[in-house]
Backbone bond lengths (Angstrom), bond angles and torsions (degrees), N, CA, C in turn:
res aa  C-N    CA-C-N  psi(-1)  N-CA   C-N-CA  omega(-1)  CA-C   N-CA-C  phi
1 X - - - 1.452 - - 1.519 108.55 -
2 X 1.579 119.27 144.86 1.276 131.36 -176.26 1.253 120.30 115.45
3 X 1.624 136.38 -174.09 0.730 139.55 177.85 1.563 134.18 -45.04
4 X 1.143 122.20 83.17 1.610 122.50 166.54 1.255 118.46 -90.37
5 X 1.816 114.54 152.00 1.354 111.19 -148.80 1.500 83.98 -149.73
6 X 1.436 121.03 121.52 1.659 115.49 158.32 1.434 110.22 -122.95
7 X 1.181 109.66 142.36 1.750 104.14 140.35 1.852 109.54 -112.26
8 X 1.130 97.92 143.93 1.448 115.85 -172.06 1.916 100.35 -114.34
9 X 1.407 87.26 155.17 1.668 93.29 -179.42 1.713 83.59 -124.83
10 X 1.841 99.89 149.65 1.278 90.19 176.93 2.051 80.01 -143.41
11 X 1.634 92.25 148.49 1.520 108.79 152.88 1.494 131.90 -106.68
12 X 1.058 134.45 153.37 1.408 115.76 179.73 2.061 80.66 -131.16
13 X 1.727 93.09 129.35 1.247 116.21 -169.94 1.552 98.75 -78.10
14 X 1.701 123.89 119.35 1.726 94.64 -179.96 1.772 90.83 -114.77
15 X 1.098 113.18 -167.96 1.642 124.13 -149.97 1.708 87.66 -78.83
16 X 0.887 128.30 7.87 1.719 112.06 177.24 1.132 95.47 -92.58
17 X 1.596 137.77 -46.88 1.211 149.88 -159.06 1.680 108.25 -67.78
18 X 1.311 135.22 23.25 1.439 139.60 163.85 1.467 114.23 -12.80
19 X 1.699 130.79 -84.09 0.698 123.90 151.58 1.484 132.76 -7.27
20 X 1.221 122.44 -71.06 1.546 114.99 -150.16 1.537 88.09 -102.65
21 X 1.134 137.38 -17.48 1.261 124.79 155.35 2.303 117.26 -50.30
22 X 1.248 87.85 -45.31 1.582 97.92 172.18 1.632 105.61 -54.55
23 X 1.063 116.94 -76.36 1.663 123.81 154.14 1.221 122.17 4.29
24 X 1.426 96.76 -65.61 1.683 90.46 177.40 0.975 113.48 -97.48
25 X 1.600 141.52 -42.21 1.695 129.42 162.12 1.300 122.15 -46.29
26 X 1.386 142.98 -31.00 1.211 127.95 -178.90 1.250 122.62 -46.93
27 X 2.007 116.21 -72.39 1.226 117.55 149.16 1.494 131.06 3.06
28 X 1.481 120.19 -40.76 1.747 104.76 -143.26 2.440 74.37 -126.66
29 X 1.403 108.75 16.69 1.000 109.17 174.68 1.504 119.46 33.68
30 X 1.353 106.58 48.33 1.658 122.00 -178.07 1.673 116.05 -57.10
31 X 1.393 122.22 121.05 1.439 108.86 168.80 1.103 119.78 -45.56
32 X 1.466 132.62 175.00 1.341 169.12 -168.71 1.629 87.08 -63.29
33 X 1.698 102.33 135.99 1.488 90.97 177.16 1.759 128.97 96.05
34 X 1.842 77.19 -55.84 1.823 83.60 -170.99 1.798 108.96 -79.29
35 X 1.752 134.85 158.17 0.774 139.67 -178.27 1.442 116.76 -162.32
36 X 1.481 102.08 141.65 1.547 107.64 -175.99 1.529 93.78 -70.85
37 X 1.627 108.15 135.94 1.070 137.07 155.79 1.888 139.49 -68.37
38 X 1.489 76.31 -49.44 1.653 94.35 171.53 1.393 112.44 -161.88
39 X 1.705 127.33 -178.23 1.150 115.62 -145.74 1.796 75.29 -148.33
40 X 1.116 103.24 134.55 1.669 107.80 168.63 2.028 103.43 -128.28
41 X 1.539 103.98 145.30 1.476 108.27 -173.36 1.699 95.93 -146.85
42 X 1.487 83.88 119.54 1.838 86.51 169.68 1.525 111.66 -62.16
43 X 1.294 124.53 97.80 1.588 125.48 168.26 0.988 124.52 -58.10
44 X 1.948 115.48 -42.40 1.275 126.13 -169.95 1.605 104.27 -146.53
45 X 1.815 102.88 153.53 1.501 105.45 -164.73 1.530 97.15 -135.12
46 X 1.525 143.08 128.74 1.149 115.71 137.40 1.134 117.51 -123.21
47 X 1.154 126.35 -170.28 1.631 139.38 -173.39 1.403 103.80 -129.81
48 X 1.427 137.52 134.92 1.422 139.32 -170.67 1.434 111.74 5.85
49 X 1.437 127.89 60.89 1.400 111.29 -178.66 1.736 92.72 -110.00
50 X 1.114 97.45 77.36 1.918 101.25 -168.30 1.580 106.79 -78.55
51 X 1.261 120.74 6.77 1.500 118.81 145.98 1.633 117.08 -70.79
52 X 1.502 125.97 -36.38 0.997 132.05 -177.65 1.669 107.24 -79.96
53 X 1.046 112.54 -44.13 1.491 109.79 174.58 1.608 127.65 -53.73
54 X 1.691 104.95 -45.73 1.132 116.93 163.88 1.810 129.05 -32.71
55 X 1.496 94.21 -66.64 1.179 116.52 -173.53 1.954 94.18 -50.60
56 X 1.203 123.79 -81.17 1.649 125.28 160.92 1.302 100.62 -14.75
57 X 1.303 131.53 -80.70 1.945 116.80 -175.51 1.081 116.54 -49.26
58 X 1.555 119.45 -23.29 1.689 105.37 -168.50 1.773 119.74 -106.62
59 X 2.137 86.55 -5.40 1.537 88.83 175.81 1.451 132.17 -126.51
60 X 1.805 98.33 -4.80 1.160 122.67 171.36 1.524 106.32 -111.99
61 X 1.180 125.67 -67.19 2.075 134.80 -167.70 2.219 97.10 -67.77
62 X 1.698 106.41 16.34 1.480 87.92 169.17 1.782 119.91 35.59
63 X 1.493 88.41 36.62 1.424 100.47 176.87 1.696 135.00 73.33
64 X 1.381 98.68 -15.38 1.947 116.87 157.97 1.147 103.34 -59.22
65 X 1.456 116.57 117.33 1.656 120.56 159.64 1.057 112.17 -125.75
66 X 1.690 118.31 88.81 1.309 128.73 -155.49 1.616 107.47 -153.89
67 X 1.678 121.75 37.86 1.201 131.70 143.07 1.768 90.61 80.01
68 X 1.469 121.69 12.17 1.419 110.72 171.13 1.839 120.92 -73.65
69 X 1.445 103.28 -179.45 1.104 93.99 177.08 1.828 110.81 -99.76
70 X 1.020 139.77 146.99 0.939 133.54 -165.56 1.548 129.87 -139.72
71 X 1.740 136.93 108.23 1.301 135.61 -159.18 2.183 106.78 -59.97
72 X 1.194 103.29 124.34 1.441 98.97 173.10 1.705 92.43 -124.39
73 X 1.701 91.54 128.26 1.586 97.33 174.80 1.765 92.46 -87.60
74 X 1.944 98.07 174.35 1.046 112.95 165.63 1.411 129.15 -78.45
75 X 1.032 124.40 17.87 1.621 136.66 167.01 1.698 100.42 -93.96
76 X 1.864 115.22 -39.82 1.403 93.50 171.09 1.238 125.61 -81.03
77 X 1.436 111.48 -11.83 1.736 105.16 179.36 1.613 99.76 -49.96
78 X 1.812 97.50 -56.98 1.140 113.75 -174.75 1.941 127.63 -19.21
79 X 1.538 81.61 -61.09 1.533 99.55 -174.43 1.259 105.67 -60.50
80 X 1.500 129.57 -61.41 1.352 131.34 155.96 1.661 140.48 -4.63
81 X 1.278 91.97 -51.73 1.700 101.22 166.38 1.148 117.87 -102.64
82 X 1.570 137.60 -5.55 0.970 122.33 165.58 1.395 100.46 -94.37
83 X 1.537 143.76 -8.72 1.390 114.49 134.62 1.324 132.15 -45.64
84 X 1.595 104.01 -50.45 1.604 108.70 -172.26 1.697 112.08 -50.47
85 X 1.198 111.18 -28.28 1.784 119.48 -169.55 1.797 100.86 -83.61
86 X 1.351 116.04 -39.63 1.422 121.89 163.19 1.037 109.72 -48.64
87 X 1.236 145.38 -40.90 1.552 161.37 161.87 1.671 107.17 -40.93
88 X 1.274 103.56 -67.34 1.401 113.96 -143.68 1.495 92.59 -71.80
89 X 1.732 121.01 -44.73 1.174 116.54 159.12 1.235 136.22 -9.89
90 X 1.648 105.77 -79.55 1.443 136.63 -158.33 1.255 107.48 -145.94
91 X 1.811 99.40 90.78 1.760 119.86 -156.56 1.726 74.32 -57.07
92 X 1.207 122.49 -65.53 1.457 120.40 -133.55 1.741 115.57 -53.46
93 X 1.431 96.18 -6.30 2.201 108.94 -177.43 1.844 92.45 -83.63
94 X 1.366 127.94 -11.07 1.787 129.62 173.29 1.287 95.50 -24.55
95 X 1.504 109.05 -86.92 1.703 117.09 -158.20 1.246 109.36 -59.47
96 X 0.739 118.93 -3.98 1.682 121.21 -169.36 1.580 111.37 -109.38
97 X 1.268 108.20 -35.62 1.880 110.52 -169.08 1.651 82.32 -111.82
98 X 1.108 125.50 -52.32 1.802 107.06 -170.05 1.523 119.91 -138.51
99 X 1.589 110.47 67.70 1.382 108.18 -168.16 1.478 123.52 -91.21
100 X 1.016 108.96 157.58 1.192 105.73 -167.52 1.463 143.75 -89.23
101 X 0.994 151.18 -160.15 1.591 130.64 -142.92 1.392 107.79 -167.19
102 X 1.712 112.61 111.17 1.874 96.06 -176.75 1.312 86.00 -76.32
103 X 1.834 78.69 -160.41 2.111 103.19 179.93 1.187 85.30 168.15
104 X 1.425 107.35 -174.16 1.493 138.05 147.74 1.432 137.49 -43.66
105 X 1.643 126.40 80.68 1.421 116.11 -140.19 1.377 125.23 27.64
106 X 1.446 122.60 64.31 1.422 150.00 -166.12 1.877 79.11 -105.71
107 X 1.150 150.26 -54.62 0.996 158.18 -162.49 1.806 113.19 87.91
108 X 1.164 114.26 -155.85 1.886 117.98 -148.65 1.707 82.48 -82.09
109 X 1.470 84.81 136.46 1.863 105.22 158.12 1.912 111.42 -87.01
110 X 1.231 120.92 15.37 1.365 92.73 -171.87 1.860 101.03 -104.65
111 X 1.136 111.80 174.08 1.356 133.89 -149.30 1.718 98.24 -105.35
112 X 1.362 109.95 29.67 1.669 113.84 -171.48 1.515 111.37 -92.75
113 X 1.209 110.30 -128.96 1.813 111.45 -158.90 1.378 83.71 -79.20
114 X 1.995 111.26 -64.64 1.395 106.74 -152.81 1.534 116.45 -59.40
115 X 1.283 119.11 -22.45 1.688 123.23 162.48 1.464 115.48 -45.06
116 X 1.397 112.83 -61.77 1.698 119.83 172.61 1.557 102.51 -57.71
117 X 1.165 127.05 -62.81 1.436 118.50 162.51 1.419 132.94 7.57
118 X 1.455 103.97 -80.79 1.444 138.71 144.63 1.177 108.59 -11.15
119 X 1.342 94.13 -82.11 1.556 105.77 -167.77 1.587 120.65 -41.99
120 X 1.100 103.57 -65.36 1.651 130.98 178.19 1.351 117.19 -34.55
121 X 1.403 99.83 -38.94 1.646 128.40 -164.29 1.573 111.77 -90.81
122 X 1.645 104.17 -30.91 1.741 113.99 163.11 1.214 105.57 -71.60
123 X 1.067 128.53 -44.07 1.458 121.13 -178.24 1.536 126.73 -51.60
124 X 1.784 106.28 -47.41 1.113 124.65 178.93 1.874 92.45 -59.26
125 X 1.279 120.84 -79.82 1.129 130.07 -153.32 1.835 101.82 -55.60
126 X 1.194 127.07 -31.41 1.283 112.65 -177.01 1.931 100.40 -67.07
127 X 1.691 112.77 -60.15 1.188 105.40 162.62 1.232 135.60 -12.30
128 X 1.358 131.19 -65.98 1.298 131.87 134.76 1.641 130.74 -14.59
129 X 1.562 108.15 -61.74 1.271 105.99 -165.73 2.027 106.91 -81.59
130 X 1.479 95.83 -8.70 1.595 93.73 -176.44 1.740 106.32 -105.88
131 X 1.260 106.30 31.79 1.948 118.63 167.95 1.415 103.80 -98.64
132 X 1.869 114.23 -21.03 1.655 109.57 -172.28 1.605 90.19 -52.77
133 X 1.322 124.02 169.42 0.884 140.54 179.92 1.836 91.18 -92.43
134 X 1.793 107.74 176.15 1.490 114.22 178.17 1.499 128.71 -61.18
135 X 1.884 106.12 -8.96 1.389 103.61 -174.01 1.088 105.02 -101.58
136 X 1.374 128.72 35.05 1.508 135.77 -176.77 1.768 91.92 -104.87
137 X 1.298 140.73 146.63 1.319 138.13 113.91 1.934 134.31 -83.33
138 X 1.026 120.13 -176.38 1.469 89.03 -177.88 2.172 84.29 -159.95
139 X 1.038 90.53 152.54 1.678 112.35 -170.52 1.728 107.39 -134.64
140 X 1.405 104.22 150.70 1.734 96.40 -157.40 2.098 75.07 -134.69
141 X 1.204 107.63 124.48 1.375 127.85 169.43 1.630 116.61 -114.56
142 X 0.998 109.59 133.59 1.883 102.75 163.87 1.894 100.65 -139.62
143 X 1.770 84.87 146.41 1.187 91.93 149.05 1.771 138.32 -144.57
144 X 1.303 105.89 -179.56 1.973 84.20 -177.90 1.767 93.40 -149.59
């Protein structure tokens, strides 16, 4: 219980893509007919990092923080870690560039290791999620 946090990458397989459509239907031994459509991949994971969530409600969900699913382009990953690295710099810009947010097992508001933690760890993981190539989109969900 508490704060869960994804971003998901999603493809939508279109009729050129033969191959990698095969790829993924074989596996799931689809009848005659049937075919994977699209391909979803957890890119990114957190666990109560309700500084990170925040920032997503206040720059992607237009301020709804209501467990929807939500489109994040790659300009916001973007923006995201080059806050997070502004951070990692010069702990003391935290409260100010990405502070954090109680709730309901939202987990700890303080500005200590596991906060930098966080941080460090968005960076890595957006890195990751911004190697998909352009036919990836990606959607940022939480729940608690």
């Amino acid at each position: 219980m508490g704060l869960d946090q994804f971003l998901n990458a999603r493809r939508f397989m279109w009729y050129d893509e033969e191959e990698l459509k095969n790829q993924v239907s074989a596996p799931f031994n689809l009848p005659v007919g049937m075919e994977a459509k699209e391909v979803v991949v957890e890119a990114a994971y957190w666990r109560k990092s309700n500084h990170i969530h925040k920032w997503f409600v206040d720059n992607v969900q237009e301020g709804k923080d209501d467990c929807g699913n939500y489109y994040v382009s790659r300009d916001d990953l973007t923006n995201l870690k080059e806050t997070c690295l502004k951070i990692l710099e010069d702990h003391s810009l935290a409260a100010q560039l990405l502070p954090t947010q109680s709730g309901f097992f939202f987990g700890g508001t303080a500005y200590d290791d596991w906060y930098f933690a966080d941080v460090k760890s968005t960076v890595d993981m957006i890195d990751r999620a911004l190697s998909f190539d352009n036919k990836w989109s990606f959607e940022y969900r939480s729940s608690w």
